[in-house]
PyMOL Python script that loads the backbone (N, CA, C, O; Angstrom):
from pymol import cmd

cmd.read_pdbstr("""\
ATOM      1  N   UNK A   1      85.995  54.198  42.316  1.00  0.00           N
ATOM      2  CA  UNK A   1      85.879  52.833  41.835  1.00  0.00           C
ATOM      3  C   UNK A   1      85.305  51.976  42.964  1.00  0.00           C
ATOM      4  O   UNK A   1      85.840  52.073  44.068  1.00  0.00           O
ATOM      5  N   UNK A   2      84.110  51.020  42.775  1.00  0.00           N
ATOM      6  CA  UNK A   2      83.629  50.877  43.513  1.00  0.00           C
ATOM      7  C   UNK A   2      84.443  49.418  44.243  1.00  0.00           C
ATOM      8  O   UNK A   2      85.164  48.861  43.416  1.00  0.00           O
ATOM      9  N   UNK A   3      84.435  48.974  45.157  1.00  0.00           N
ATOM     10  CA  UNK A   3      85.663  47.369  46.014  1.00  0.00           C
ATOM     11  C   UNK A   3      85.281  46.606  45.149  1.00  0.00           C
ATOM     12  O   UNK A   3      84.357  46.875  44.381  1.00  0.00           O
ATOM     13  N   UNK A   4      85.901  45.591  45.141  1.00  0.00           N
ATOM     14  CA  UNK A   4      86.032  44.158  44.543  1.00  0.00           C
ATOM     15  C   UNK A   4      84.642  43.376  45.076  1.00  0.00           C
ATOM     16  O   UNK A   4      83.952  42.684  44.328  1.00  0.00           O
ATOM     17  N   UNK A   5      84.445  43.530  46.030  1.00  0.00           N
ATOM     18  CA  UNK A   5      83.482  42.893  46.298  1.00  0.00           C
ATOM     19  C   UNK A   5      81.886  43.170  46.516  1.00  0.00           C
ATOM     20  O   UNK A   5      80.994  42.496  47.032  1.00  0.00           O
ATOM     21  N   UNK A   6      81.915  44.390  45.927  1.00  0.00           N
ATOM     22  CA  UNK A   6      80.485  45.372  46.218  1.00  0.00           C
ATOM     23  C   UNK A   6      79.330  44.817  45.481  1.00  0.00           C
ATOM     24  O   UNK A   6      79.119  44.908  44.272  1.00  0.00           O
ATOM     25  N   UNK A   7      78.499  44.137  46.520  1.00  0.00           N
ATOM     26  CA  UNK A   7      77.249  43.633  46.232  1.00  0.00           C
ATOM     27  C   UNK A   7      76.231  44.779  45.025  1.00  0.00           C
ATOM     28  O   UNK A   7      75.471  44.424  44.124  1.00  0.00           O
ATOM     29  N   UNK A   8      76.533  45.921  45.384  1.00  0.00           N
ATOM     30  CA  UNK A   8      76.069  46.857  44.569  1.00  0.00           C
ATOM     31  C   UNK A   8      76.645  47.009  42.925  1.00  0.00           C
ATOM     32  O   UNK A   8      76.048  47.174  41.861  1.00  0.00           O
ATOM     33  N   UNK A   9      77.720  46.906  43.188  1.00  0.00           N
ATOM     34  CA  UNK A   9      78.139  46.449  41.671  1.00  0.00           C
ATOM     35  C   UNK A   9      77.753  45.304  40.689  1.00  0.00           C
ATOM     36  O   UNK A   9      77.514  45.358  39.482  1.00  0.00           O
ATOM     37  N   UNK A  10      77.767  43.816  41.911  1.00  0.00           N
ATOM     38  CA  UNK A  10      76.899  42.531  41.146  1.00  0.00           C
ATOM     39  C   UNK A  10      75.517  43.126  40.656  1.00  0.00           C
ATOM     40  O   UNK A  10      75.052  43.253  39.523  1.00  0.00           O
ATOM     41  N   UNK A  11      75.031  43.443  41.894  1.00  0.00           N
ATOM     42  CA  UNK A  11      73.487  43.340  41.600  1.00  0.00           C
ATOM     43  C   UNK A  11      73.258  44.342  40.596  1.00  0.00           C
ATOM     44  O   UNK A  11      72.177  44.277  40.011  1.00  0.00           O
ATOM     45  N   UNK A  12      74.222  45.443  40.214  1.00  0.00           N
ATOM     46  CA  UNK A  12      73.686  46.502  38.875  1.00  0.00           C
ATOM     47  C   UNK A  12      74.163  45.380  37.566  1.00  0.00           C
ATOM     48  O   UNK A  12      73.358  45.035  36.700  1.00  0.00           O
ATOM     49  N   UNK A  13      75.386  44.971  37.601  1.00  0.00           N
ATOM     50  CA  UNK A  13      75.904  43.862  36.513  1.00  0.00           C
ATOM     51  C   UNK A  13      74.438  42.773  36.251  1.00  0.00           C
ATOM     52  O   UNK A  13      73.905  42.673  35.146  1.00  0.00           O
ATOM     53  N   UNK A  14      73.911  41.958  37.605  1.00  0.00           N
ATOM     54  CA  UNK A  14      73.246  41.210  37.092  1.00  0.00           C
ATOM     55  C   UNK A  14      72.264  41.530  36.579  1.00  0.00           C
ATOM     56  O   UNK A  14      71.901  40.818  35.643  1.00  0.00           O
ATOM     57  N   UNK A  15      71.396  42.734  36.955  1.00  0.00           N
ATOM     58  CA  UNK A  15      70.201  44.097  36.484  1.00  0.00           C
ATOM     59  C   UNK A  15      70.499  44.186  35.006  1.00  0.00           C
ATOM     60  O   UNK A  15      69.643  43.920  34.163  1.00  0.00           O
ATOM     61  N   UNK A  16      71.810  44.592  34.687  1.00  0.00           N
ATOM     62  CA  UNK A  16      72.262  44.849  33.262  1.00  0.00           C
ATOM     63  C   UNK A  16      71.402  43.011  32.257  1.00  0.00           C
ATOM     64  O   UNK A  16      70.644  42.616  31.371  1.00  0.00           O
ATOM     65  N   UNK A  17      71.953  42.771  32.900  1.00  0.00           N
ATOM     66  CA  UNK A  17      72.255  40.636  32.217  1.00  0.00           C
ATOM     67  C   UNK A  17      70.773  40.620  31.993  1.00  0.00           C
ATOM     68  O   UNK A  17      70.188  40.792  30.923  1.00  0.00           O
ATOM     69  N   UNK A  18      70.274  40.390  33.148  1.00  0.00           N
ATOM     70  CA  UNK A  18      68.764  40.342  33.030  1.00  0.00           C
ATOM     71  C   UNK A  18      68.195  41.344  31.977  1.00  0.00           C
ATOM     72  O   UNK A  18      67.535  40.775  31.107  1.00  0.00           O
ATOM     73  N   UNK A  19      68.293  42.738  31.841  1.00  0.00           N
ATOM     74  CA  UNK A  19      67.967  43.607  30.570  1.00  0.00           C
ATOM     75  C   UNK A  19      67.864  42.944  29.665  1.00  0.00           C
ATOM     76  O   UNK A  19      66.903  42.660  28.949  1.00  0.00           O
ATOM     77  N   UNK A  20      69.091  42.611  29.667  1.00  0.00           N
ATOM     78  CA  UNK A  20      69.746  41.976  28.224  1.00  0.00           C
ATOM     79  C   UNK A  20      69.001  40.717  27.537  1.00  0.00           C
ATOM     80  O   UNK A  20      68.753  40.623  26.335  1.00  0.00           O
ATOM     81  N   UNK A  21      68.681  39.732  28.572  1.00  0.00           N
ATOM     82  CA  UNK A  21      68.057  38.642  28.440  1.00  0.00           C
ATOM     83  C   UNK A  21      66.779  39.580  27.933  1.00  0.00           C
ATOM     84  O   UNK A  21      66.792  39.692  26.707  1.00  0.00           O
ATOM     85  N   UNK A  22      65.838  40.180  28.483  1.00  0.00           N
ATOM     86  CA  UNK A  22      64.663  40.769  27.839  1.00  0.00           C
ATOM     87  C   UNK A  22      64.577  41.067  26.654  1.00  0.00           C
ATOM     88  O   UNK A  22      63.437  41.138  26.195  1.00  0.00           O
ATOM     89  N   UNK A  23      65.757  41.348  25.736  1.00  0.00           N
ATOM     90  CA  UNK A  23      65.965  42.031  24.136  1.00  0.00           C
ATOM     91  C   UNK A  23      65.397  40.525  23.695  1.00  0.00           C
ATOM     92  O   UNK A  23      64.847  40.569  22.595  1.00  0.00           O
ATOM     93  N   UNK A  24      65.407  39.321  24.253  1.00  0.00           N
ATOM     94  CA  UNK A  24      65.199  37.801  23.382  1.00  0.00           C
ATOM     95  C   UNK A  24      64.027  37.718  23.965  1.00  0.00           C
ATOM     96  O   UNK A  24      63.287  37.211  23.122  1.00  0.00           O
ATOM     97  N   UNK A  25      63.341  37.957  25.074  1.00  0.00           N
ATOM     98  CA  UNK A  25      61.959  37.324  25.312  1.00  0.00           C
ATOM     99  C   UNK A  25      60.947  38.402  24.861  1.00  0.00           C
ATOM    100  O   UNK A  25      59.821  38.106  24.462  1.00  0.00           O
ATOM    101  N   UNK A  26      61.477  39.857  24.957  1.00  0.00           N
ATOM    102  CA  UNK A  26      60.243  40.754  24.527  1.00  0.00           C
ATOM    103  C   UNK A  26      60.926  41.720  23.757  1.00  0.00           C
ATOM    104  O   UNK A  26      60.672  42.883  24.073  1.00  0.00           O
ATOM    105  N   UNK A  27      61.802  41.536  22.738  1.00  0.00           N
ATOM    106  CA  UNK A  27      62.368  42.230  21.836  1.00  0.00           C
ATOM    107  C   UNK A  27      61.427  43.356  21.149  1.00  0.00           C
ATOM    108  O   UNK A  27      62.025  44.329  20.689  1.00  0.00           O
ATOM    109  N   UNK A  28      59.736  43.319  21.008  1.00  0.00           N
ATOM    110  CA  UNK A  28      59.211  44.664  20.629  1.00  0.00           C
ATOM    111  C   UNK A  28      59.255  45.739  21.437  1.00  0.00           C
ATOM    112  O   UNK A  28      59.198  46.869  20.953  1.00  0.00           O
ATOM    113  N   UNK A  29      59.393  45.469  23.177  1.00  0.00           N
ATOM    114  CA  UNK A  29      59.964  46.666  23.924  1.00  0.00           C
ATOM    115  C   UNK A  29      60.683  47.711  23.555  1.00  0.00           C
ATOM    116  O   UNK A  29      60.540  48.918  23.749  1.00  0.00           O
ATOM    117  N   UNK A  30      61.923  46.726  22.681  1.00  0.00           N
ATOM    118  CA  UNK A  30      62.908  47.780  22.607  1.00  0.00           C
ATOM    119  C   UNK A  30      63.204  48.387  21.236  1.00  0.00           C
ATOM    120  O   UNK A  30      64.191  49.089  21.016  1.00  0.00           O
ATOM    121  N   UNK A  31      62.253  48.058  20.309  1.00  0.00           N
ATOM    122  CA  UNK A  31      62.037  48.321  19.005  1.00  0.00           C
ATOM    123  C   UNK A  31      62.270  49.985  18.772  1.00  0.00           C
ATOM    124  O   UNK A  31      63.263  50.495  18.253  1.00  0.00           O
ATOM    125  N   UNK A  32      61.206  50.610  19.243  1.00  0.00           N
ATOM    126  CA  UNK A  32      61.194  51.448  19.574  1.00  0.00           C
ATOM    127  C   UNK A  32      62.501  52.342  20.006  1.00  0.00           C
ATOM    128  O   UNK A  32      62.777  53.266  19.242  1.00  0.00           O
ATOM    129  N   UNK A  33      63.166  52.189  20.933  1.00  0.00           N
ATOM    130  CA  UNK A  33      64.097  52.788  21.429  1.00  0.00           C
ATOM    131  C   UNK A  33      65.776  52.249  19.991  1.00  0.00           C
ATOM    132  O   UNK A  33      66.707  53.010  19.728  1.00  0.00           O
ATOM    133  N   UNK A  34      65.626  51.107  19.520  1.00  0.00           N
ATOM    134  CA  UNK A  34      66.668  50.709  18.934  1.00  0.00           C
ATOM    135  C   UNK A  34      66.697  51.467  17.428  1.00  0.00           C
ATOM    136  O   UNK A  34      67.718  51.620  16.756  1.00  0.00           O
ATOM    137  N   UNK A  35      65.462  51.869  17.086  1.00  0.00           N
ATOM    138  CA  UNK A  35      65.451  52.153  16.026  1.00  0.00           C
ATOM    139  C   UNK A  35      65.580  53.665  15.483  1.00  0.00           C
ATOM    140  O   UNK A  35      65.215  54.086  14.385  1.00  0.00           O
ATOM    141  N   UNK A  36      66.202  54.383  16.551  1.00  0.00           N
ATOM    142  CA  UNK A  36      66.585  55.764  16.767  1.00  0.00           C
ATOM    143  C   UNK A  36      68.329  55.465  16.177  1.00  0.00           C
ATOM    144  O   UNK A  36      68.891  56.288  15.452  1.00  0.00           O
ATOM    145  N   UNK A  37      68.911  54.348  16.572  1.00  0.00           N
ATOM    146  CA  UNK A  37      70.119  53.872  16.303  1.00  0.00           C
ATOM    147  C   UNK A  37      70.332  53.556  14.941  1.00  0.00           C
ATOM    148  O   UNK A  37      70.984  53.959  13.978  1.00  0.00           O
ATOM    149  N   UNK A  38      69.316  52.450  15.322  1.00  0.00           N
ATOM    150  CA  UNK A  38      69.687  51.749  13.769  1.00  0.00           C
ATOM    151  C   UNK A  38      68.371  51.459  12.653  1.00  0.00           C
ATOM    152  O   UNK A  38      67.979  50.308  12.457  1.00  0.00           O
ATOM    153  N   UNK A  39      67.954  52.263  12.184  1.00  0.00           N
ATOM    154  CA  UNK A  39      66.644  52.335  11.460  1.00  0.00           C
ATOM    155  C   UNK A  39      66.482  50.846  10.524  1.00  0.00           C
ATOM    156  O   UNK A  39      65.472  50.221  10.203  1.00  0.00           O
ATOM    157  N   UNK A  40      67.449  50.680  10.345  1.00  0.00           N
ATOM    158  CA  UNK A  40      67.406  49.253   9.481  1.00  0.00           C
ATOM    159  C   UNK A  40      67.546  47.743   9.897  1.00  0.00           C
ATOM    160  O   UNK A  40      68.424  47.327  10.653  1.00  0.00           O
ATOM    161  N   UNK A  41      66.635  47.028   9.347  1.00  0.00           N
ATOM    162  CA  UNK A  41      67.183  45.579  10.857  1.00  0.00           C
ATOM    163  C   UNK A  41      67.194  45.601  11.828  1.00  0.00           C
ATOM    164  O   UNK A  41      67.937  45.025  12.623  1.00  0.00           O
ATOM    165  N   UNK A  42      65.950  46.615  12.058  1.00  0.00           N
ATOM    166  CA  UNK A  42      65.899  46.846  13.820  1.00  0.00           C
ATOM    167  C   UNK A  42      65.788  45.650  14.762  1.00  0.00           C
ATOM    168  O   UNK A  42      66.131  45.680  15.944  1.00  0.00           O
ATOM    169  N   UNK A  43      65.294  44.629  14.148  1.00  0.00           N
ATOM    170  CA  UNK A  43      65.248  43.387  14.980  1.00  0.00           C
ATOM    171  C   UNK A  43      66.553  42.899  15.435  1.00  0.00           C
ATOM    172  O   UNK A  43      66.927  42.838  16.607  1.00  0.00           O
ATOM    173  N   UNK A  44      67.237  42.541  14.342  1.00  0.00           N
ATOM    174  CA  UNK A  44      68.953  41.956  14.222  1.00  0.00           C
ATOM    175  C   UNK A  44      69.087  42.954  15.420  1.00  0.00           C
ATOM    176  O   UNK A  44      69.210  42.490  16.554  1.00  0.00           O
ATOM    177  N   UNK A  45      69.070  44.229  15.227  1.00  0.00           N
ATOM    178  CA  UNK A  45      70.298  45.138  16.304  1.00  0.00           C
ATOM    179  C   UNK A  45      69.540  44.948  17.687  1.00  0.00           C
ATOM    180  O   UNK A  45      70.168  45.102  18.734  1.00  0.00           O
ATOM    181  N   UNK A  46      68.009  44.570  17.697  1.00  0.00           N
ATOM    182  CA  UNK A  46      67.269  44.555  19.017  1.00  0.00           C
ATOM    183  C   UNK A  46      68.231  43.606  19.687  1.00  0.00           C
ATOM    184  O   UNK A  46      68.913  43.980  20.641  1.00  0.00           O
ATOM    185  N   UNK A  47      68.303  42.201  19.128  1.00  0.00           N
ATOM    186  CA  UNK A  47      68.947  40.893  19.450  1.00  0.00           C
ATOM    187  C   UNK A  47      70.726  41.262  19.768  1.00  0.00           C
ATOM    188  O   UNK A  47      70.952  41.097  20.967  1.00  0.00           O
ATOM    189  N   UNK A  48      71.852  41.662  19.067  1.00  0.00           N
ATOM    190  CA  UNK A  48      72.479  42.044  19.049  1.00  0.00           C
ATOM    191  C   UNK A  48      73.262  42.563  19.895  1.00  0.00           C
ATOM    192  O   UNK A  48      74.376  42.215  20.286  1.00  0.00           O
ATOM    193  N   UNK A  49      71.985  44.237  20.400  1.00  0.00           N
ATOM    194  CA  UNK A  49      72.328  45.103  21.676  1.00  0.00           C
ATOM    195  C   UNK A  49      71.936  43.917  22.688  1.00  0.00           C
ATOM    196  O   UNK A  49      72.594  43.809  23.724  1.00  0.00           O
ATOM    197  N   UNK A  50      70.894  43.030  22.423  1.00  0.00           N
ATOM    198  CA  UNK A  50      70.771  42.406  24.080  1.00  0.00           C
ATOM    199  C   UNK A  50      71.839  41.122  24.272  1.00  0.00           C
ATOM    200  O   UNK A  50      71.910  40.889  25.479  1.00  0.00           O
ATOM    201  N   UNK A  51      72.555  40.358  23.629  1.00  0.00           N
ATOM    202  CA  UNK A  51      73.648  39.736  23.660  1.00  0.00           C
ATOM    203  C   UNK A  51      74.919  41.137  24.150  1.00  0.00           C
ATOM    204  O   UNK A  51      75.254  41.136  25.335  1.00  0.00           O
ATOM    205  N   UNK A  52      75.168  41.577  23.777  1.00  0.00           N
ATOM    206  CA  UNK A  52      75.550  42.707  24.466  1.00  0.00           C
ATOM    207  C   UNK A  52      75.654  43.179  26.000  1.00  0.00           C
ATOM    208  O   UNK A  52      76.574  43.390  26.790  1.00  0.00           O
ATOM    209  N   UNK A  53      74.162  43.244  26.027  1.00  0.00           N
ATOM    210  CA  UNK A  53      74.442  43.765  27.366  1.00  0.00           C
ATOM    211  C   UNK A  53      74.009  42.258  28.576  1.00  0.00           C
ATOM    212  O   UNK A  53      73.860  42.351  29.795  1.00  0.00           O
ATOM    213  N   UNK A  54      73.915  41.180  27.857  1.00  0.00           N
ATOM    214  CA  UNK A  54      73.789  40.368  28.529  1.00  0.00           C
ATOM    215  C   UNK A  54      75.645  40.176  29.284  1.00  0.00           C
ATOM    216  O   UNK A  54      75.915  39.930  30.459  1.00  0.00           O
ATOM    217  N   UNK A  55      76.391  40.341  28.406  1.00  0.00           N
ATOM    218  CA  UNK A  55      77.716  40.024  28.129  1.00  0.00           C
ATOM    219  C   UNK A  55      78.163  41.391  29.461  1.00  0.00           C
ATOM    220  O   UNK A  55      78.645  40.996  30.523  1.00  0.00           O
ATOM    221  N   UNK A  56      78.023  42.343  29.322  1.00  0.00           N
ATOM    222  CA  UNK A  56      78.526  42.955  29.969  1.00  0.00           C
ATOM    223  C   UNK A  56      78.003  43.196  31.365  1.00  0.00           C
ATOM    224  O   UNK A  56      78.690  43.680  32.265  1.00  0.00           O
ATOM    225  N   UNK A  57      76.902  42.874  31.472  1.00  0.00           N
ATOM    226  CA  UNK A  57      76.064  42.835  32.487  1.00  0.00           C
ATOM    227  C   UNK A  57      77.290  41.524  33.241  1.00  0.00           C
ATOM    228  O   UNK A  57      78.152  41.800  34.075  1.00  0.00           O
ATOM    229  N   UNK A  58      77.128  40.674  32.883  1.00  0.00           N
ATOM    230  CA  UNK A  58      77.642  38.957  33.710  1.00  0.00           C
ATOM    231  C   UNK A  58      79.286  40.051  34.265  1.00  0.00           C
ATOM    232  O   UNK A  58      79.721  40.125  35.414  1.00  0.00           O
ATOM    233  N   UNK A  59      79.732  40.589  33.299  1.00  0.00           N
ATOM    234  CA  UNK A  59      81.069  40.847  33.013  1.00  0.00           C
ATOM    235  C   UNK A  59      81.352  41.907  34.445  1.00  0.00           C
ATOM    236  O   UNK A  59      82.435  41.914  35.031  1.00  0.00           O
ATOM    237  N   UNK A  60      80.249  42.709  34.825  1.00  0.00           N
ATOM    238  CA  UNK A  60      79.989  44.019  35.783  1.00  0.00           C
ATOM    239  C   UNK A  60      80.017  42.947  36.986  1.00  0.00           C
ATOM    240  O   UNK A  60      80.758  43.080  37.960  1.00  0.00           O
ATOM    241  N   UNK A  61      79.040  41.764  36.793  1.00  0.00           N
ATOM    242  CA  UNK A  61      78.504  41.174  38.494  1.00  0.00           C
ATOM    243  C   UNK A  61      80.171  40.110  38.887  1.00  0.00           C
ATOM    244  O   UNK A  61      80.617  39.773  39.984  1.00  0.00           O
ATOM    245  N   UNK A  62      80.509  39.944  38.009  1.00  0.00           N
ATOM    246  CA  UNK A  62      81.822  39.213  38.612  1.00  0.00           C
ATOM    247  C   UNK A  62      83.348  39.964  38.874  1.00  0.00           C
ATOM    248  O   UNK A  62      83.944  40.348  37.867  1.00  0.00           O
ATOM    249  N   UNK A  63      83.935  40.159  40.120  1.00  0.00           N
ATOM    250  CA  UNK A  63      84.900  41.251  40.582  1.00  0.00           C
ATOM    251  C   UNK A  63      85.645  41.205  39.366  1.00  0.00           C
ATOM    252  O   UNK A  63      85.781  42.182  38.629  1.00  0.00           O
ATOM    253  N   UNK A  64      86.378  39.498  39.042  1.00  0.00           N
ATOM    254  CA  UNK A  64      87.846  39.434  38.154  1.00  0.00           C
ATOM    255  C   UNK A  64      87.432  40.386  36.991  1.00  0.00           C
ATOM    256  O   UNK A  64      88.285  41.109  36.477  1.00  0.00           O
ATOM    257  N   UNK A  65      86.464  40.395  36.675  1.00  0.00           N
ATOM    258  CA  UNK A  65      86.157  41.374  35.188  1.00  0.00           C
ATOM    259  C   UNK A  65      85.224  42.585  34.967  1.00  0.00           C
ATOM    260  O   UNK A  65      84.669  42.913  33.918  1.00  0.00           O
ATOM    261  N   UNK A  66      85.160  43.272  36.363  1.00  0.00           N
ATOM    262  CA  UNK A  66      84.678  43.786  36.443  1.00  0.00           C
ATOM    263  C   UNK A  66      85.022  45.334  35.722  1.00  0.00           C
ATOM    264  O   UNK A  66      84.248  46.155  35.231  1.00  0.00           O
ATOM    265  N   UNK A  67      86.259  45.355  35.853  1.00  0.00           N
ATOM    266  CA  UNK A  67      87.467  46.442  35.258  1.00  0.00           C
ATOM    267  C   UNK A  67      87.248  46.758  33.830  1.00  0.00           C
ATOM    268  O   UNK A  67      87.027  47.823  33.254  1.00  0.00           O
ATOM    269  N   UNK A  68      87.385  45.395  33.369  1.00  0.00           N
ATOM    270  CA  UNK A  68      87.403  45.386  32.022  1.00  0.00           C
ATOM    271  C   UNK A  68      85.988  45.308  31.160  1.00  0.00           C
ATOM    272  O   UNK A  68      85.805  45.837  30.063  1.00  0.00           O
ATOM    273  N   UNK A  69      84.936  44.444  31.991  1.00  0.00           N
ATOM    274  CA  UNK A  69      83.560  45.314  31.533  1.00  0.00           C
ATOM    275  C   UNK A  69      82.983  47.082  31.355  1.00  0.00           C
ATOM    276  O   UNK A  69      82.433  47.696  30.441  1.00  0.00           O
ATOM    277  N   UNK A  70      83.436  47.439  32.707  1.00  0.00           N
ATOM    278  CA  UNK A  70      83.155  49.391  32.902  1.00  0.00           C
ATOM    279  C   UNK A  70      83.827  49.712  31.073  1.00  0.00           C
ATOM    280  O   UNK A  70      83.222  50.099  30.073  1.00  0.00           O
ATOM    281  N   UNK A  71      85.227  49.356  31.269  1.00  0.00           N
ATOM    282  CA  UNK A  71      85.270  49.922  29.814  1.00  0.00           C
ATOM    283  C   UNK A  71      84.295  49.194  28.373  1.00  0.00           C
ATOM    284  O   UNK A  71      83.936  49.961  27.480  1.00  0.00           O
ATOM    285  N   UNK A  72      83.997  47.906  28.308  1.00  0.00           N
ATOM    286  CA  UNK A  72      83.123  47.343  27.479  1.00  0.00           C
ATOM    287  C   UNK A  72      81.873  48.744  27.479  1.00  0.00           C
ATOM    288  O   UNK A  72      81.462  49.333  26.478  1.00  0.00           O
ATOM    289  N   UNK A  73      81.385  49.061  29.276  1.00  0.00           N
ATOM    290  CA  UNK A  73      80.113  49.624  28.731  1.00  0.00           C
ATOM    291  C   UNK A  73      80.466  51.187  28.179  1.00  0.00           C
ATOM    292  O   UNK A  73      79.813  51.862  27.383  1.00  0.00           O
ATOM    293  N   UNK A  74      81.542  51.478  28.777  1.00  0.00           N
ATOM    294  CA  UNK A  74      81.976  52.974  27.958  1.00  0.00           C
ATOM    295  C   UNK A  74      81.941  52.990  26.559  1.00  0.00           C
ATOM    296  O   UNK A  74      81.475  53.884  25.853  1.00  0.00           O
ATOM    297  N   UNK A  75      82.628  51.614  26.092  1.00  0.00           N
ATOM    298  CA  UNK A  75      82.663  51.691  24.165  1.00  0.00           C
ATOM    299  C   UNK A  75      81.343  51.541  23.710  1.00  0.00           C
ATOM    300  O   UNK A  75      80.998  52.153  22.699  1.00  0.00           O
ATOM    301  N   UNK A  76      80.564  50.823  24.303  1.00  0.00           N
ATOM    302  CA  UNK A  76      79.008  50.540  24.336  1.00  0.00           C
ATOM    303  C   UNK A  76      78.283  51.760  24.071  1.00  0.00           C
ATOM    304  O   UNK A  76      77.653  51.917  23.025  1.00  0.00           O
ATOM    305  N   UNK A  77      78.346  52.554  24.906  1.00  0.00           N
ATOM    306  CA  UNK A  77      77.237  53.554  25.142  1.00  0.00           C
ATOM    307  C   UNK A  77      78.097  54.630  23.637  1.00  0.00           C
ATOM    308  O   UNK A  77      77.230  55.079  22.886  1.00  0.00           O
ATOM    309  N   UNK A  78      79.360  54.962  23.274  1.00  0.00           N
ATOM    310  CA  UNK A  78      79.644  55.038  22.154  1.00  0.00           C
ATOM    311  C   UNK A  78      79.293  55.059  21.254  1.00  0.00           C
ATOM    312  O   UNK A  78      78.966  55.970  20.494  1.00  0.00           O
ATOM    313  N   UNK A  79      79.306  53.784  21.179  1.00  0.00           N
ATOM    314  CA  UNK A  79      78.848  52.967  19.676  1.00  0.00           C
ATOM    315  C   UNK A  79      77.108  53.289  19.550  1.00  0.00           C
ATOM    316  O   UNK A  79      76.458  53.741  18.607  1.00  0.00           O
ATOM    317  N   UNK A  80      76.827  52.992  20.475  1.00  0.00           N
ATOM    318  CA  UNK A  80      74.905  53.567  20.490  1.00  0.00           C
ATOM    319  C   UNK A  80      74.890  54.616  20.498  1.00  0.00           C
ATOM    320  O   UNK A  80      74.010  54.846  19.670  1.00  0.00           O
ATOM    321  N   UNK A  81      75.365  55.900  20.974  1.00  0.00           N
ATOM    322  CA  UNK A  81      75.512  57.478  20.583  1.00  0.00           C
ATOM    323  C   UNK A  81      76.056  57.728  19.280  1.00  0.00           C
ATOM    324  O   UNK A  81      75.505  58.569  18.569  1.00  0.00           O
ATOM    325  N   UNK A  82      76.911  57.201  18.937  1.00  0.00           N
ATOM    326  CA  UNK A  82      77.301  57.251  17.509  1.00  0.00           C
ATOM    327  C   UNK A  82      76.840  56.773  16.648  1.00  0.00           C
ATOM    328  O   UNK A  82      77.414  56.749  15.559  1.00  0.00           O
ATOM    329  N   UNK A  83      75.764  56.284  16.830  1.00  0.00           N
ATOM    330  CA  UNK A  83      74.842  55.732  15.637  1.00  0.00           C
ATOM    331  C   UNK A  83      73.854  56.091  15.860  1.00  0.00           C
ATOM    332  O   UNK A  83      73.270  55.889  14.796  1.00  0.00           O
ATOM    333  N   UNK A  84      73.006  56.611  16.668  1.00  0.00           N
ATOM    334  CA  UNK A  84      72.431  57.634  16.909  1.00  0.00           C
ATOM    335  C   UNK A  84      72.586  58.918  16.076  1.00  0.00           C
ATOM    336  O   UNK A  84      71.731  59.347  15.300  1.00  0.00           O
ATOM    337  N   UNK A  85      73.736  59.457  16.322  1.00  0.00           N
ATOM    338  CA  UNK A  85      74.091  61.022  15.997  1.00  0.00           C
ATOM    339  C   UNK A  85      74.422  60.579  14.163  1.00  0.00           C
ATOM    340  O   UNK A  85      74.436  61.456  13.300  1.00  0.00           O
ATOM    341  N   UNK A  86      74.577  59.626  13.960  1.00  0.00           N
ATOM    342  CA  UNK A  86      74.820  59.653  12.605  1.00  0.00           C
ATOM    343  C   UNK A  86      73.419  59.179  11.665  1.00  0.00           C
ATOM    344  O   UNK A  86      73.353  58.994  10.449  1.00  0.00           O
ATOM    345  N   UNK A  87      72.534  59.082  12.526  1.00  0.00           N
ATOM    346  CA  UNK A  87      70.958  58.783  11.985  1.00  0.00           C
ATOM    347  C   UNK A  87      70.667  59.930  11.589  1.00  0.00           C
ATOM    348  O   UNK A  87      70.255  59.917  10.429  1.00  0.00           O
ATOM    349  N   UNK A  88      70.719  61.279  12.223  1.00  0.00           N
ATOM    350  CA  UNK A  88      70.410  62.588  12.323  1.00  0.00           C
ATOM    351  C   UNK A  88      70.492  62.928  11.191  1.00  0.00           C
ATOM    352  O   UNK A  88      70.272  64.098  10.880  1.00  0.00           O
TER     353      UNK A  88
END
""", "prot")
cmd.dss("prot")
cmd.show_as("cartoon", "prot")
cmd.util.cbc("prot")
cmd.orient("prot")
């Protein structure tokens, strides 16, 4: 587990945030990749996943919540594998 205060942890959290912000300024990027998930309303889920990881991203770069984001992105990556595997 990485210290409370590990610059390396912000700066991957804020990396995440920033991603996230990209799903709203260039949402056809991720068209592509979202629609392996969710074939339908790929836009909605483009927008969606990037509120998302905007959320967990902020959640990674600040120590107090940093704990409780790691698990946010564990259910995360979940929920996108599991909708994935159920596209199949």
């Amino acid at each position: 587990m990485p210290e409370q205060n590990s610059p390396a942890a912000k700066t991957a959290g804020l990396a995440l945030a920033a991603t996230g912000l990209s799903h709203f300024v260039a949402p056809q990027i991720y068209e592509g990749m979202t629609k392996a998930a969710f074939p339908e309303n790929t836009r909605t889920h483009v927008y969606v996943d990037g509120g998302i990881e905007t959320a967990l991203g902020l959640g990674l770069a600040a120590a107090k919540t940093r704990k409780l984001a790691i698990v946010g992105v564990l259910a995360y990556l979940l929920y996108l594998g599991g909708n994935v595997i159920r596209q199949k």
